[in-house]
C-alpha positions, 0 to 999 in steps of 0.5 A: 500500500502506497505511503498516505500523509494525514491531515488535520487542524486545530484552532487557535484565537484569532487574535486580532483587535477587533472583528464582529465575529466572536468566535472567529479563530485561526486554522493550524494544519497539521500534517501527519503531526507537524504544523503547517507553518513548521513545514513551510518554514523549513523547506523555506529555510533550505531553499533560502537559507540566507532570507531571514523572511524565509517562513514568515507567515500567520496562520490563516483565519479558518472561514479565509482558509476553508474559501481558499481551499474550495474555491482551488479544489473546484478550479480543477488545478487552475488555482492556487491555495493559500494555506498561510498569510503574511503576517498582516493577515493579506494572503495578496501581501505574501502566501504559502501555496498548494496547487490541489489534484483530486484523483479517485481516492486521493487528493494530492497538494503539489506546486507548494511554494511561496507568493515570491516564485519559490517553489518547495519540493514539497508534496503531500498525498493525502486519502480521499476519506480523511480529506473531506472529514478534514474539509467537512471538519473545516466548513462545520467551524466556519459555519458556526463562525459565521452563524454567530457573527455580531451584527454591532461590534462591542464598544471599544474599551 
């Protein structure tokens, strides 16, 4: 049997200053245990080993994240995925990216790289299965985000 990555995520805060969604957190990806970020950072690292910008990224906002990965999976490879942001939160500022293939039961990401032209070696394989649950997991949190959005932000304090 062929050697499957497995991906999955957490949240954390969104930690910005202020958003009239509530509940609004960020996305980790991790693959097979490892932190999206981490990843990138060292391919990044090995690619550019005298940039001190190499790997310098934020996690994405979850409902950024899950449009971003649709909105490639549906353009049948013609589209980029930004899976991290620059650190002012504008994937157009700087991105780390994935092209998605779907085959019959796998979902490869290929093409990852950098905003600036750099390309990784990087590509991962993942079963079709644990990719939806990860997507299905990844629109149930953004639908809650969303859903218990404030009509009026609270006063600043």
């Amino acid at each position: 049997k062929k050697h499957r990555d497995f991906i999955d995520y957490k949240t954390i805060p969104h930690g910005l200053h202020s958003t009239p969604y509530p509940n609004l957190t960020r996305a980790i990806i991790t693959i097979n245990g490892r932190s999206i970020l981490d990843i990138a950072r060292e391919a990044e690292m090995t690619i550019l080993p005298n940039c001190t910008e190499a790997g310098q990224y934020h996690y994405m906002l979850t409902p950024e994240l899950y449009e971003s990965l649709t909105d490639a999976e549906l353009s049948g490879e013609e589209q980029e995925a930004p899976v991290l942001c620059c650190v002012c939160d504008d994937v157009r500022c700087k991105s780390f990216h994935v092209t998605i293939q779907k085959r019959e039961d796998t979902v490869i990401w290929k093409n990852i790289g950098n905003s600036d032209g750099y390309q990784t070696l990087l590509s991962f394989s993942f079963e079709l299965k644990n990719y939806e649950d990860f997507m299905k997991k990844l629109q149930k949190e953004t639908e809650y985000i969303e859903t218990t959005k404030e009509e009026t932000l609270p006063p600043h304090i």
